[in-house]
Each structure stands twice: as structure tokens, then as C-alpha cells.
GUMI-20137 format. One record per residue: residue in three letters; x, y, z of N, C-alpha, C, O in turn; residue number from 0. Coordinates in steps of 0.02 Angstrom, whole numbers, plus 50000, padded with zeros to 5 digits. Layout:
ALA_X_Y_Z_X_Y_Z_X_Y_Z_X_Y_Z_NUM;
...
END
This chain:
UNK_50041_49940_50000_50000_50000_50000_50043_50062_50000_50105_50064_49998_0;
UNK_50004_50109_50002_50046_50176_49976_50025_50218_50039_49965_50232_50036_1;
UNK_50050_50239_50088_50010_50260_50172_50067_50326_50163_50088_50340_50219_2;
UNK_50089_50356_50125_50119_50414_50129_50117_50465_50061_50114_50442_50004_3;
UNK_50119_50515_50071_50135_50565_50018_50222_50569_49995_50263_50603_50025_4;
UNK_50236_50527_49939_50296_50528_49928_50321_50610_49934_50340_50641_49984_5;
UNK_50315_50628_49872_50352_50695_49862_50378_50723_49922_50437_50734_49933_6;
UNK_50339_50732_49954_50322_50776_50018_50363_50732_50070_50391_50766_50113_7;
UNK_50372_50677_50074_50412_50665_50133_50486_50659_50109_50531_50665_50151_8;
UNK_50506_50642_50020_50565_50658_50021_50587_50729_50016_50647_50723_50029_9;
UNK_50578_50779_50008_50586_50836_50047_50587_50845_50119_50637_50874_50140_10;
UNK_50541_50825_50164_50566_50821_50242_50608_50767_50229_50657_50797_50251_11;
UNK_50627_50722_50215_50688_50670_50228_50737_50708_50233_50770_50721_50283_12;
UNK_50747_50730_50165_50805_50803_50141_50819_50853_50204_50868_50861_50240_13;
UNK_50751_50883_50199_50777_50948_50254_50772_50936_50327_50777_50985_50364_14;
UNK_50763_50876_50352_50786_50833_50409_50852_50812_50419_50881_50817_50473_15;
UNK_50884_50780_50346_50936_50774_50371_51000_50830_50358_51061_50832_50367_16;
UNK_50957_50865_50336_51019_50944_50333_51022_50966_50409_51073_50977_50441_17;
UNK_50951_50970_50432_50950_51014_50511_50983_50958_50541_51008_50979_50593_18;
UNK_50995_50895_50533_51033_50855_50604_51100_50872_50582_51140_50871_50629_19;
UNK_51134_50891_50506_51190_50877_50498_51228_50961_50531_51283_50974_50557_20;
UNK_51180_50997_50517_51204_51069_50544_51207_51070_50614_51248_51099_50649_21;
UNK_51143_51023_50636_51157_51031_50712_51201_50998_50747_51210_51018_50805_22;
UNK_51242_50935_50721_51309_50920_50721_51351_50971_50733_51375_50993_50785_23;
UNK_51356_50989_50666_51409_51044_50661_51408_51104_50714_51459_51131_50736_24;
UNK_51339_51120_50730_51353_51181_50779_51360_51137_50844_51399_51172_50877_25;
UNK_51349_51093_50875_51351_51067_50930_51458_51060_50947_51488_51078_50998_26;
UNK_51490_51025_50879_51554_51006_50885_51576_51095_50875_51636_51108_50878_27;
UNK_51538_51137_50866_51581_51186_50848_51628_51209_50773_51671_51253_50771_28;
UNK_51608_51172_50725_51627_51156_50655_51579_51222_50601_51518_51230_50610_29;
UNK_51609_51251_50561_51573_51298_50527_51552_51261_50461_51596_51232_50429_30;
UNK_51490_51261_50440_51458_51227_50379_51475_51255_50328_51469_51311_50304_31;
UNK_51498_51208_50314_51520_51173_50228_51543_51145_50196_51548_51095_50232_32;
UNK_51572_51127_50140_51608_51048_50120_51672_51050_50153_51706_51061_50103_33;
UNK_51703_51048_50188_51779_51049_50227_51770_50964_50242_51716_50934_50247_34;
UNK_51836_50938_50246_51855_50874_50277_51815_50857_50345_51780_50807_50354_35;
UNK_51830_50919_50400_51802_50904_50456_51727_50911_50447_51698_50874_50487_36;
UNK_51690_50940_50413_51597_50934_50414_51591_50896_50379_51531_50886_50369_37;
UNK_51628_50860_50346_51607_50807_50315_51625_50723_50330_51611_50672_50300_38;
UNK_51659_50737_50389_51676_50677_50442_51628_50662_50476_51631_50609_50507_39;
UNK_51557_50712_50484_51497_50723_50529_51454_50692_50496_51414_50663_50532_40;
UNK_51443_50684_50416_51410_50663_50381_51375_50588_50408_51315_50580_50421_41;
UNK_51430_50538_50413_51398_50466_50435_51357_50458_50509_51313_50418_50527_42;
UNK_51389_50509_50539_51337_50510_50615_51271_50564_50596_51217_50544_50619_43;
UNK_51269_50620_50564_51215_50631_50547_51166_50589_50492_51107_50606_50481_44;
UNK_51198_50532_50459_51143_50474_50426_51138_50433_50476_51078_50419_50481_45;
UNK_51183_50393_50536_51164_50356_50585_51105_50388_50608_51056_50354_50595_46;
UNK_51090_50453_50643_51050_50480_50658_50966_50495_50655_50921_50499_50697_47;
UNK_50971_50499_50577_50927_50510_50517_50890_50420_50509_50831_50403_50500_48;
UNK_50939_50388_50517_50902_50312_50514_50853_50286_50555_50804_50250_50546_49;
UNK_50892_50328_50627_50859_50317_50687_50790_50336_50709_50742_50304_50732_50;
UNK_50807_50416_50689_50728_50450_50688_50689_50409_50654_50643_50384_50686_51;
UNK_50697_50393_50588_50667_50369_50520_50639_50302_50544_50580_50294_50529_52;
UNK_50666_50256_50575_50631_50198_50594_50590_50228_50671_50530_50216_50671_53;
UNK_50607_50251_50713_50555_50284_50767_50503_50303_50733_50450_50290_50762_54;
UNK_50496_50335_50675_50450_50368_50654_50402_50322_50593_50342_50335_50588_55;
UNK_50433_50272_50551_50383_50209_50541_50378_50152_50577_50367_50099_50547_56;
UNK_50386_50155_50644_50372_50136_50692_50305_50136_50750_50260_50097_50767_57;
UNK_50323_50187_50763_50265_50237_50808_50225_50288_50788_50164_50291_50798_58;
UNK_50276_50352_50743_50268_50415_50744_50205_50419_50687_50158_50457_50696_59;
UNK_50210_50376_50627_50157_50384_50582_50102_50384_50605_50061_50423_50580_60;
UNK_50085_50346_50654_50017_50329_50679_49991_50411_50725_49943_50400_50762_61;
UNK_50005_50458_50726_49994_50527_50763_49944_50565_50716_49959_50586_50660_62;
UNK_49878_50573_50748_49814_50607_50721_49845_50667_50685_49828_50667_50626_63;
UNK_49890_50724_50705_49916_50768_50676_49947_50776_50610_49952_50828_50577_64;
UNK_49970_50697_50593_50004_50673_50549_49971_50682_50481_49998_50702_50430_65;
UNK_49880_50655_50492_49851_50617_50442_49838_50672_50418_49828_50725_50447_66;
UNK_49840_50656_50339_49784_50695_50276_49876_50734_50259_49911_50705_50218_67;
UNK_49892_50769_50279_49934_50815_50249_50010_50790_50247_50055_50824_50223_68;
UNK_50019_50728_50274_50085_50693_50260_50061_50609_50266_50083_50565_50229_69;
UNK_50026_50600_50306_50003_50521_50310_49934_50514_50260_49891_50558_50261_70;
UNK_49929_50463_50223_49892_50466_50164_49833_50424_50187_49783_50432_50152_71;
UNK_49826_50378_50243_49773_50338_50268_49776_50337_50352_49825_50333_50389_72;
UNK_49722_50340_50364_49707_50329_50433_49752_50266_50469_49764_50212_50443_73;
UNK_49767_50281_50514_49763_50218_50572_49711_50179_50591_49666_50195_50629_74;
UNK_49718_50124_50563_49657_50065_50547_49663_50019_50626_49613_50002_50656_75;
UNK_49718_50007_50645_49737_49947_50685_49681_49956_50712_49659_50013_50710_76;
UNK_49632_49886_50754_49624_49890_50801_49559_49839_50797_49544_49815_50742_77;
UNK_49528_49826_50846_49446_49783_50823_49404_49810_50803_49378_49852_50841_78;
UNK_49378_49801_50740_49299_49854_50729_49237_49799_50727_49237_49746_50695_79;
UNK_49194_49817_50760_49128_49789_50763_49072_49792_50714_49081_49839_50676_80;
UNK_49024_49763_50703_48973_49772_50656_48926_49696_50644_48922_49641_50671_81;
UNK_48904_49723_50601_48868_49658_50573_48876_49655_50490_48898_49702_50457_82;
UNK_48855_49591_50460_48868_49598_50395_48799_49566_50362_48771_49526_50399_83;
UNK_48770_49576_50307_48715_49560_50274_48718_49524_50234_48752_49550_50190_84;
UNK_48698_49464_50216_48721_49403_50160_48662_49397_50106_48604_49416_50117_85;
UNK_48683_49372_50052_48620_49362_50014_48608_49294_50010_48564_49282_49968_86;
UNK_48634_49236_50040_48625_49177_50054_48556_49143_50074_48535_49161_50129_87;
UNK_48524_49105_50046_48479_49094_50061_48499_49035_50084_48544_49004_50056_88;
UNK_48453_49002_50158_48461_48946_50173_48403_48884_50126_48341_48882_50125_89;
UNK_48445_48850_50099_48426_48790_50057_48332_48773_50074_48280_48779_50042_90;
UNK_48359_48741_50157_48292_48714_50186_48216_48770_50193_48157_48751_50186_91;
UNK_48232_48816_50203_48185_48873_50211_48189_48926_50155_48143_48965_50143_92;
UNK_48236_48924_50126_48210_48974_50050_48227_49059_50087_48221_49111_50055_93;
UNK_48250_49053_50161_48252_49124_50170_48319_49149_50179_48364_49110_50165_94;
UNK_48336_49208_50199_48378_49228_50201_48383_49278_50261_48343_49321_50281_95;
UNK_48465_49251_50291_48462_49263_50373_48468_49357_50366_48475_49400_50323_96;
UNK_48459_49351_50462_48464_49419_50461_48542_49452_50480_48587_49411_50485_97;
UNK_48558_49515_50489_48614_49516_50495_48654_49491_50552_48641_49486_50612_98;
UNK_48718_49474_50511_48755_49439_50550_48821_49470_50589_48874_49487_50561_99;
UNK_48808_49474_50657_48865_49501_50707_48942_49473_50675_48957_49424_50641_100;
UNK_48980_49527_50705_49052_49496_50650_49093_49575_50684_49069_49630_50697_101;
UNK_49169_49545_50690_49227_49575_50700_49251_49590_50656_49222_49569_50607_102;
UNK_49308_49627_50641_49354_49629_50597_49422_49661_50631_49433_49722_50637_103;
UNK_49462_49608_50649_49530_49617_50654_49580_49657_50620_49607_49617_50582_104;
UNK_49613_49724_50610_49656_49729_50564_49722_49739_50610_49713_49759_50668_105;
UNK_49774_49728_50592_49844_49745_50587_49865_49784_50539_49851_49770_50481_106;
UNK_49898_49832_50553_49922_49894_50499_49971_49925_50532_49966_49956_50584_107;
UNK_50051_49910_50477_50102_49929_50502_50094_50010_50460_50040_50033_50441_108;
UNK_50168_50045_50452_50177_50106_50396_50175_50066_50340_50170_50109_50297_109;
UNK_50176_50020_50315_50188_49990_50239_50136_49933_50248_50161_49895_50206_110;
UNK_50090_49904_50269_50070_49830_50258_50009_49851_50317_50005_49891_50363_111;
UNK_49951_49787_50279_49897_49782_50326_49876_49706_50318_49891_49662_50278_112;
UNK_49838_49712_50368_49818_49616_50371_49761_49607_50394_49759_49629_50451_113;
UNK_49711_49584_50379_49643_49568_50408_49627_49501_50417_49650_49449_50392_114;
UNK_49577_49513_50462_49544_49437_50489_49482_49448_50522_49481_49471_50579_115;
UNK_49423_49431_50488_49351_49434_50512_49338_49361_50547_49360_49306_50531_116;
UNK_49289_49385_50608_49259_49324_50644_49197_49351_50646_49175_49408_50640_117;
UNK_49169_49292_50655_49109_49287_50647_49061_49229_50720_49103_49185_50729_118;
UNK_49022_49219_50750_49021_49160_50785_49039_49098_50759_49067_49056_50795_119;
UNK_49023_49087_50689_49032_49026_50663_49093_48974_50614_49103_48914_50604_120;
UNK_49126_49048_50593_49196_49046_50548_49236_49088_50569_49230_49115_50625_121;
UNK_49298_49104_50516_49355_49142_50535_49387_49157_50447_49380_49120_50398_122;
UNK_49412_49201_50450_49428_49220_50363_49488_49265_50368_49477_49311_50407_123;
UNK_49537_49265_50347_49600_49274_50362_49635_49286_50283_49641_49243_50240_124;
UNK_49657_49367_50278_49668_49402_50225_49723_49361_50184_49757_49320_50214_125;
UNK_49728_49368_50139_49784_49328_50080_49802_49395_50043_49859_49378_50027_126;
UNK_49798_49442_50025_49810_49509_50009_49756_49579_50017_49698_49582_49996_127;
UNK_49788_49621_50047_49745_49671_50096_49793_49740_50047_49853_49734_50033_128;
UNK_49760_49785_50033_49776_49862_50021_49738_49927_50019_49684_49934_49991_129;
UNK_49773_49976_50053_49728_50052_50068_49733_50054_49972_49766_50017_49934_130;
UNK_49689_50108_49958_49710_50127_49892_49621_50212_49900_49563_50210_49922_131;
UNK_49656_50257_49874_49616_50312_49872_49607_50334_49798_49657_50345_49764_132;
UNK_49545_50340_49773_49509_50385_49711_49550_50442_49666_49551_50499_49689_133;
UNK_49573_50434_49625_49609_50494_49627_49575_50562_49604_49590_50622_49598_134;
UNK_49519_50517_49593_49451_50617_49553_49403_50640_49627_49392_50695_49653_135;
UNK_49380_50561_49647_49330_50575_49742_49370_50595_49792_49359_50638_49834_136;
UNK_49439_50545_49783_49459_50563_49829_49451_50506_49902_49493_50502_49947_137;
UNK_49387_50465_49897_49365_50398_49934_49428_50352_49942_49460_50323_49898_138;
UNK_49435_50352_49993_49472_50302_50014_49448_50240_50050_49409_50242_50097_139;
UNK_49483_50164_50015_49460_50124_50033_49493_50074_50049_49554_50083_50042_140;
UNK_49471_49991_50081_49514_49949_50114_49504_49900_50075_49444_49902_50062_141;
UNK_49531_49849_50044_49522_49792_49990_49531_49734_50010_49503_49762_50058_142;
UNK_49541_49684_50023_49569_49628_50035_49542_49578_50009_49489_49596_49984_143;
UNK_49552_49521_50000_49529_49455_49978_49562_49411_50034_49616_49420_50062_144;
UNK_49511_49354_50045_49514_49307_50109_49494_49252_50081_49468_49243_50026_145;
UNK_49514_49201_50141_49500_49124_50148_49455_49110_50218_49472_49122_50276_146;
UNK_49410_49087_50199_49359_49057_50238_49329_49004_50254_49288_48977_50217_147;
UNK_49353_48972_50341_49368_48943_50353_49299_48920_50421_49300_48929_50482_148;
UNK_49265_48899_50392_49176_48887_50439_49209_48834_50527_49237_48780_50520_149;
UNK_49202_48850_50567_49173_48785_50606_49179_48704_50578_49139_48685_50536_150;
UNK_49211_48675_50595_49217_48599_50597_49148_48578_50586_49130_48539_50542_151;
UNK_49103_48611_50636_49027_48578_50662_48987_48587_50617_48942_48546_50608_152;
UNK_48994_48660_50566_48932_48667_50512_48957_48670_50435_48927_48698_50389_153;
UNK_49026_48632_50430_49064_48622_50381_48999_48570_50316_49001_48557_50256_154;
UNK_48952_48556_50369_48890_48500_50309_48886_48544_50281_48912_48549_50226_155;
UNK_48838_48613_50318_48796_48673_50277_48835_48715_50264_48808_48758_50229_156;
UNK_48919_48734_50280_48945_48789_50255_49012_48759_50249_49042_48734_50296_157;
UNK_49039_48764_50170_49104_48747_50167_49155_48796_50151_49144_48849_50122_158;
UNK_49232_48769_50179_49268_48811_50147_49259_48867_50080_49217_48859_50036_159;
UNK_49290_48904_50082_49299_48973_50027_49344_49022_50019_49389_49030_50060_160;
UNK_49334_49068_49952_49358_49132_49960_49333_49177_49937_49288_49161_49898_161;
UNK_49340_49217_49940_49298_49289_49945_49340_49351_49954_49399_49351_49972_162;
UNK_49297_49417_49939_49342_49482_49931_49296_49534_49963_49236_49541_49951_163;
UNK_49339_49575_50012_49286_49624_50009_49312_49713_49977_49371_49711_49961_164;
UNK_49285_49772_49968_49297_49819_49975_49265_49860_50024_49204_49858_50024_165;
UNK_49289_49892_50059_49267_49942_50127_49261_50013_50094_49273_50015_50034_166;
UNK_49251_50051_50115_49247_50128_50104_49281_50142_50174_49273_50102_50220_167;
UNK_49312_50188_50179_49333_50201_50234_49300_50313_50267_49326_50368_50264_168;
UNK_49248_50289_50287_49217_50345_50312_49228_50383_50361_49240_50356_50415_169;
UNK_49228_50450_50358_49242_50495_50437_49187_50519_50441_49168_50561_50401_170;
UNK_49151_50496_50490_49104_50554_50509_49097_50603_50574_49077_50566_50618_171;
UNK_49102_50646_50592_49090_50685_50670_49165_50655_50716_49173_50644_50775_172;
UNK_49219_50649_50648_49266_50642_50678_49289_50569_50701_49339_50557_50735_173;
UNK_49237_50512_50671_49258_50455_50686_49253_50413_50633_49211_50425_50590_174;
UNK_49285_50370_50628_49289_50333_50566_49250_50269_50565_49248_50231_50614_175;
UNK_49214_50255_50501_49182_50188_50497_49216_50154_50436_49255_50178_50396_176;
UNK_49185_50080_50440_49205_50033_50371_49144_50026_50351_49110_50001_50396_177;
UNK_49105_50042_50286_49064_50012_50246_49085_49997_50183_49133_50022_50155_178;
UNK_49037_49943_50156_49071_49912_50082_49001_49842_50082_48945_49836_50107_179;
UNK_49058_49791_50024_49021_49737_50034_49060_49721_49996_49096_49756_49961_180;
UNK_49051_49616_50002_49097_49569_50005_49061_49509_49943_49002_49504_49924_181;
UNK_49112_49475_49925_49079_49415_49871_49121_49378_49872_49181_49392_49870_182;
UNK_49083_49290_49876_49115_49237_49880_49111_49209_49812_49081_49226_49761_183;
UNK_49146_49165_49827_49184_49093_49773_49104_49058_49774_49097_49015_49731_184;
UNK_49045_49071_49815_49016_49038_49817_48933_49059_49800_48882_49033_49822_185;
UNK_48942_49115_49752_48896_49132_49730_48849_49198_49762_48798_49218_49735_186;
UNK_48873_49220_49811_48857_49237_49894_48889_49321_49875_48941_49343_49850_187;
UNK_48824_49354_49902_48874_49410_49908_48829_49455_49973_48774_49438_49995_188;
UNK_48864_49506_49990_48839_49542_50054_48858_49622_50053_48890_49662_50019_189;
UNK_48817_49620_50114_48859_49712_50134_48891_49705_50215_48879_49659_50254_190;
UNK_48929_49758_50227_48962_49751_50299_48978_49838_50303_48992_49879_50259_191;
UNK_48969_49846_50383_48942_49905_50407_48981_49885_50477_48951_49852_50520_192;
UNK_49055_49908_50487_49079_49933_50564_49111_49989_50597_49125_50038_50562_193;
UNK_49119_49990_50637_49146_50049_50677_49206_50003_50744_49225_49948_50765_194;
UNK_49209_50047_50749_49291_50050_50792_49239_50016_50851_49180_50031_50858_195;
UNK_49287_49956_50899_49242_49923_50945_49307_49954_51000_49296_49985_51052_196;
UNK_49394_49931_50964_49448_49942_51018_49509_49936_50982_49519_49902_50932_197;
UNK_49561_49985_51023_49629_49971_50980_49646_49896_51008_49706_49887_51001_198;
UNK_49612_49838_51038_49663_49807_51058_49636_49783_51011_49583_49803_50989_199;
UNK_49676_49723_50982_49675_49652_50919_49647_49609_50954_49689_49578_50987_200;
UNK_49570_49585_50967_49555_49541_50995_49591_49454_50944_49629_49440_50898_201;
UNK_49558_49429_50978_49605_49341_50940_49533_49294_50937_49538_49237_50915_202;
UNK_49483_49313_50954_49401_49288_50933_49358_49311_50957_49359_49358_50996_203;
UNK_49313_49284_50938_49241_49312_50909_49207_49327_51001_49190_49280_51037_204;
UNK_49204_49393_51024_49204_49404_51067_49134_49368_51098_49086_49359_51060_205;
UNK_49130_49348_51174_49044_49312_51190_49003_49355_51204_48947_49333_51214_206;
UNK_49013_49446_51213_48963_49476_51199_48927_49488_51166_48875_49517_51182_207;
UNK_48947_49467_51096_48926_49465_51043_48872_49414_51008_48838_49424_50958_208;
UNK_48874_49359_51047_48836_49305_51051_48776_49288_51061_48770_49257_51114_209;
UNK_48731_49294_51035_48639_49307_51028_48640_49271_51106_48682_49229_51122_210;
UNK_48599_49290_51138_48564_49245_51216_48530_49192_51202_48518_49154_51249_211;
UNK_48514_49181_51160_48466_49141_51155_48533_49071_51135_48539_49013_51155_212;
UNK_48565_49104_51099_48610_49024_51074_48672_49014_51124_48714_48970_51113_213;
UNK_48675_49058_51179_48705_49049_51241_48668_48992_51280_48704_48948_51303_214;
UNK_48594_48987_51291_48589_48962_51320_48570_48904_51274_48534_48865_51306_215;
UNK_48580_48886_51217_48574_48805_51186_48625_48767_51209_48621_48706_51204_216;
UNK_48679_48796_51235_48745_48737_51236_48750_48711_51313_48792_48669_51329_217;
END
């Protein structure tokens, strides 16, 4: 994915590492310009410059201040909640369920993202994930394609798959949502509608999430 404004940060790369190399120089007391001795400063002002540079696709990208005018996509990490809408009809009844509660896991470094939706019943786990923005709207959105992987127990009525979704990635009143919709290998297609639940990365399908009623079947 592309999570930065090139141009624009190789220019601050540039005039970052001029201000550390000057501030070398005024710290040792050295007057700027190509001489032997300011230019002995050179490799500790790139040691330097490396350092910031990984602190900063590290941690620093992820800073609200950052986004829109040097960071090109939001900070996604974290659990978002929702439900998702299928067009699946069940075989035996001819109908089609109602919406279905569902997570969505992401991981998102400065360069790379990774998803993984749960669901009560399966688990679907990204095989290629990318931000990518409009270049006339301007819409920015989340892509991925997955493998889906049902429950052992309802593997009769739901089998393995794969499938893709696209997200929109929305701000509204200052908070961000995922809407879009998704299509399987299996004829199947849907919509999905979440919002931010927590930065932490849950690891499954949380039991609050879990209808009462099928709490108490087991």
C-alpha cells in the first residue's frame, strides 16, 4: 500500500537530514560546509537520520496530527465491530438470514495491513489486503481478499471458501467507519457496516457478541 505522500516526505527526509547535519556541526563547533572536518559528521548525521526514520515508521506515523497532509490513510489497527448482510439463502427454508454480528481484526504497520474477520461461526483470514484512494473523489478504501474457514461443526451446511471484500473508509463527526460489501467463490454476496469496537487486536469472536438465546442452547 501507499500510506504516505511521497514527494512531500522526500523533501522532509532532505531537510531533516540537513538540520541534524548542521546541528552536528554547531554542537562540535565546526562551521558549515564541504571541509574534511563537516564532512567527517556526515555518517553520524545518517546514523541519526536512520534512527529517527525507523522511530518514526514505527510509532510516529500513527499521530492524528500526521494524517491527511503527510500520512495518506488513517490508522486502521484495532477491532471494529458490526454486522454483515448476506444474500445467502438457506437451502431448507428458501430464506435469508438476518444480519450477521462479526469483527474485523486489522493489523496495519507504515507499509502493510492484514485482516481477519470472525464471525460466531467461521474465521477468514486476508491473503492480500491494500489502502488505495480515488484519485478524482478522493474515497478512500480497504480491499482485501480472504479464505474462509467455517466451524468443523457446520462444515455439512457451510464449506470452505474465498471471497473479497471492499470497505469505504468513512469519517464522520470525527470518527471513522468501514462500509462496503463482500463476494464469495460461492455465489454469495453481502454488505458490511463497522465501527471501531477497540485498539486492542482481539484473537476471537468476542461472547458479547453472542445472541442469548444460542448461549443458552449449549
Amino acid at each position: 500500500m501507499t500510506n504516505i505522500k511521497h514527494e512531500l516526505l522526500t523533501r522532509i527526509s532532505l531537510i531533516s537530514f540537513i538540520i541534524i547535519w548542521f546541528a552536528l556541526l554547531y554542537f562540535y563547533k565546526i562551521s558549515p560546509g564541504f571541509t574534511q572536518e563537516a564532512l567527517l559528521k556526515l555518517p553520524t548525521a545518517l546514523a541519526i537520520y536512520m534512527f529517527l526514520n525507523f522511530i518514526f515508521t514505527k510509532w510516529f506515523w500513527r499521530l492524528p496530527f500526521l494524517q491527511g497532509w503527510l500520512i495518506q490513510f488513517p490508522d486502521l489497527q484495532g477491532t471494529w465491530q458490526g454486522v454483515l448482510q448476506t444474500t445467502w439463502k438457506n437451502p431448507e427454508t428458501g430464506e435469508i438470514p438476518g444480519p450477521i454480528p462479526m469483527i474485523l481484526v486489522i493489523k496495519q504497520s507504515f507499509k502493510t495491513i492484514n485482516c481477519v474477520m470472525y464471525t460466531q461461526e467461521s474465521t477468514s483470514y486476508s491473503n492480500a489486503s491494500m489502502l488505495s484512494e480515488d484519485d478524482e473523489s478522493g474515497i478512500k478504501r480497504l480491499s482485501y481478499n480472504y479464505t474462509n474457514t467455517p466451524d468443523i461443526t457446520i462444515r455439512g451446511r457451510s464449506a470452505m471458501h474465498h471471497g473479497a471484500a471492499i470497505l469505504r473508509i468513512v469519517k464522520e463527526k470525527g470518527k471513522y467507519t468501514l462500509q462496503g460489501e463482500y463476494w464469495t467463490s460461492r455465489n454469495t454476496a453481502g454488505t458490511i457496516k463497522l465501527k471501531l469496537r477497540s485498539k486492542e487486536s482481539l484473537g476471537t469472536f468476542p461472547e458479547d457478541l453472542i445472541p442469548k438465546k444460542r448461549k443458552s442452547e449449549k
